[in-house]
KOLKE-252850 format. One line per 8 residues: number of its first residue (from 1); their letters; for each residue x, y, z of N, C-alpha, C. Coordinates in nm, 4 decimals, decimal comma. Each point is the difference from the previous one (the first is absolute). Layout:
BEGIN
NUM	A	X/Y/Z/X/Y/Z/X/Y/Z  ...
***
This chain:
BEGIN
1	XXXXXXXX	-0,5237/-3,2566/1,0368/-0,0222/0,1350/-0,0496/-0,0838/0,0770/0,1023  0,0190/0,1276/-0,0222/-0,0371/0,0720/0,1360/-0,0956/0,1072/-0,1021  -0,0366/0,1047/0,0231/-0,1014/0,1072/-0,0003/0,1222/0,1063/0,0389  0,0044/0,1064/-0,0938/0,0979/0,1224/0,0973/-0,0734/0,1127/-0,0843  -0,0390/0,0686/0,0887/-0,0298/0,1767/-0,0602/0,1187/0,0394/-0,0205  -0,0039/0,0204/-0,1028/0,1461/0,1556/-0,0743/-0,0683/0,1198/-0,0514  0,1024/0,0388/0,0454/-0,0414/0,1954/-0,0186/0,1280/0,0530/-0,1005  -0,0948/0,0835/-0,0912/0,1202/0,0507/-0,0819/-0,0360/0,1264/-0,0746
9	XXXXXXXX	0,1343/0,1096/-0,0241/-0,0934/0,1108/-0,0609/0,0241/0,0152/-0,1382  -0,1352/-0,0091/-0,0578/0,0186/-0,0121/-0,1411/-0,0697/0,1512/-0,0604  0,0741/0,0664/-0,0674/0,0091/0,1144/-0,0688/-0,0312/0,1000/0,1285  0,0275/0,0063/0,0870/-0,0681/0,0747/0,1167/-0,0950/-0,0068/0,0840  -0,0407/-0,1144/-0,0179/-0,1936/-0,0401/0,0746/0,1055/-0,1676/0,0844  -0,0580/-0,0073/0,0766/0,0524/-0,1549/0,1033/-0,1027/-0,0761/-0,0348  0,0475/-0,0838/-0,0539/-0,1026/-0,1185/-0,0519/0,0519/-0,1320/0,1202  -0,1212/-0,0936/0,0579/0,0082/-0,0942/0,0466/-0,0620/-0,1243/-0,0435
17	XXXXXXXX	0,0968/-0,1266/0,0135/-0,0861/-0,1017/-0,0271/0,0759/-0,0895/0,0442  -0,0940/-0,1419/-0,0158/0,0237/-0,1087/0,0953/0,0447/-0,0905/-0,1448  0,1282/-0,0742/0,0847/0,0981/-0,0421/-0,1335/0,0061/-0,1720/0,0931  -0,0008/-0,0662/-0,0848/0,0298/-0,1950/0,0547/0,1643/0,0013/0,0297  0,0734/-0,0494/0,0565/0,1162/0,0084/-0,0422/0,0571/-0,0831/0,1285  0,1008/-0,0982/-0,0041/0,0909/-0,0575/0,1028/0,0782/0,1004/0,1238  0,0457/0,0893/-0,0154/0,0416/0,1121/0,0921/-0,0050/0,1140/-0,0550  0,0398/0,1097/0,1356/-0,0264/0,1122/-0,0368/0,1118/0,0710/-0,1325
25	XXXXXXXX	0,0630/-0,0535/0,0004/0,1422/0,0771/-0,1190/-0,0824/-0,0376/-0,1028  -0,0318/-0,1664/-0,0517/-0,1098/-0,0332/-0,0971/-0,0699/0,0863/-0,0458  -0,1070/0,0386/0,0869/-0,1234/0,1248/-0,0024/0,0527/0,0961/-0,0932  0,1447/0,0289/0,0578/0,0475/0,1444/-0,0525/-0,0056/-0,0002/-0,1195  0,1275/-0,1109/-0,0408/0,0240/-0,0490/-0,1444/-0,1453/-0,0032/-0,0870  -0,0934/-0,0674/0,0754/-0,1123/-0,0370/-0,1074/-0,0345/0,1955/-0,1023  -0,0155/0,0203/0,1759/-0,0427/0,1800/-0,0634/0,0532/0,0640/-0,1218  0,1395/-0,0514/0,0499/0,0935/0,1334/-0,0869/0,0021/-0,0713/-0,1186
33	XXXXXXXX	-0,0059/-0,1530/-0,0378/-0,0030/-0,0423/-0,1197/-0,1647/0,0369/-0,0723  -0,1507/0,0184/0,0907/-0,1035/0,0635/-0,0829/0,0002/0,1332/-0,0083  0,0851/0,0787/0,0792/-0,0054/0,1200/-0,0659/0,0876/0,0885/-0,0472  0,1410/-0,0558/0,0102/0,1858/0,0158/-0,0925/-0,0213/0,1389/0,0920  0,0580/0,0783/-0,0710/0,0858/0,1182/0,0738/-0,1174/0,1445/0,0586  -0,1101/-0,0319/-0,0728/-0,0992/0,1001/0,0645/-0,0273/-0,0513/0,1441  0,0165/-0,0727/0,0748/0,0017/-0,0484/0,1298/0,1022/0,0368/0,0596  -0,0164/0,0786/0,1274/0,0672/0,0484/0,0742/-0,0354/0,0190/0,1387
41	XXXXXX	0,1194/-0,0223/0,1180/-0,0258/-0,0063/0,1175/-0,1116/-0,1551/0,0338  0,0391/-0,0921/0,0004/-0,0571/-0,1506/-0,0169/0,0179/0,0110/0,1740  -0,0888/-0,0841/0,0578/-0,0234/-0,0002/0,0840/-0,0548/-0,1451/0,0579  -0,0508/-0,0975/0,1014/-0,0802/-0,0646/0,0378/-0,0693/0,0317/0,1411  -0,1201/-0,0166/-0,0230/-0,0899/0,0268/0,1366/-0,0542/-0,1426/0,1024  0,0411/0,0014/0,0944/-0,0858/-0,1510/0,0756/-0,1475/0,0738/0,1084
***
């Protein structure tokens, strides 16, 4: 498991945070499953 910053914009403000996850697509998935459809423009940062 790795450490990945994801970036995502939730209701209009870019929220970041550091997510555990096996790869970067992982990361994504984790996001969009804690925050369903108010997440938008998903992103990862190294």
């Amino acid at each position: 498991m790795k450490a990945f910053k994801v970036s995502a914009l939730l209701e209009g403000y870019r929220v970041e945070e550091t997510i555990q996850a096996v790869s970067i697509h992982h990361a994504i998935k984790i996001m969009k499953a804690k925050y369903g459809n108010s997440a938008r423009n998903i992103y990862v940062l190294n």
